[in-house]
C-alpha positions in Angstrom: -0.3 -5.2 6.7 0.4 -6.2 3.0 0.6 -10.2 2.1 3.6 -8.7 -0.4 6.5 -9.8 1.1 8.7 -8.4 -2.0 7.0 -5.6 -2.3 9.8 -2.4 -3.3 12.0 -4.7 -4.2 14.3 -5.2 -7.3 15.3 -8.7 -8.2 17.2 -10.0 -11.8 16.2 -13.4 -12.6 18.4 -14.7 -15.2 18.3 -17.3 -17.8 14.8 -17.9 -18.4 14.2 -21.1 -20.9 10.5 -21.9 -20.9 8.0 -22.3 -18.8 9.2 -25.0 -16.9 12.7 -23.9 -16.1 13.4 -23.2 -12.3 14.3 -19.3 -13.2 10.6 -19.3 -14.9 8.8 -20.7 -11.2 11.4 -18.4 -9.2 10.3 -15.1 -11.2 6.8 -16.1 -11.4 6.3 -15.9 -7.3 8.4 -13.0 -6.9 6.1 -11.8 -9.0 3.3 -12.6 -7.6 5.1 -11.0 -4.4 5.0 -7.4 -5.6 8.4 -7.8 -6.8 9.9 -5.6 -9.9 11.6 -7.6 -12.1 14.9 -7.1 -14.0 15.1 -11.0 -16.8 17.6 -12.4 -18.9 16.0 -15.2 -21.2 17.7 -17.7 -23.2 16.8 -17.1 -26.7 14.1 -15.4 -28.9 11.9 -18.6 -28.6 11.8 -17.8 -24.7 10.7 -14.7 -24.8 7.3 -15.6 -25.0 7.6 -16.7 -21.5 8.9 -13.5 -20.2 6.3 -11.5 -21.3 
């Protein structure tokens, strides 16, 4: 049995700022889940932190 609990699954996270923003923390462990990952960020300085 698999540890990925969001494995197959399709989540947007939206409004990432930085690294330190809630969105940031919630996509990072969906992440980690096995989740695929639609984001919106805030600006062009945030992008860094979504790829």
């Amino acid at each position: 049995m698999s540890n990925l609990l969001m494995a197959g699954k399709k989540v947007l996270v939206v409004g990432i700022a930085n690294d330190k923003s809630i969105a940031y923390g919630v996509a990072k462990k969906l992440h980690e889940q096995g989740a695929e990952l639609a984001i919106t960020y805030l600006n062009d300085k945030a992008e860094r932190f979504v790829r």
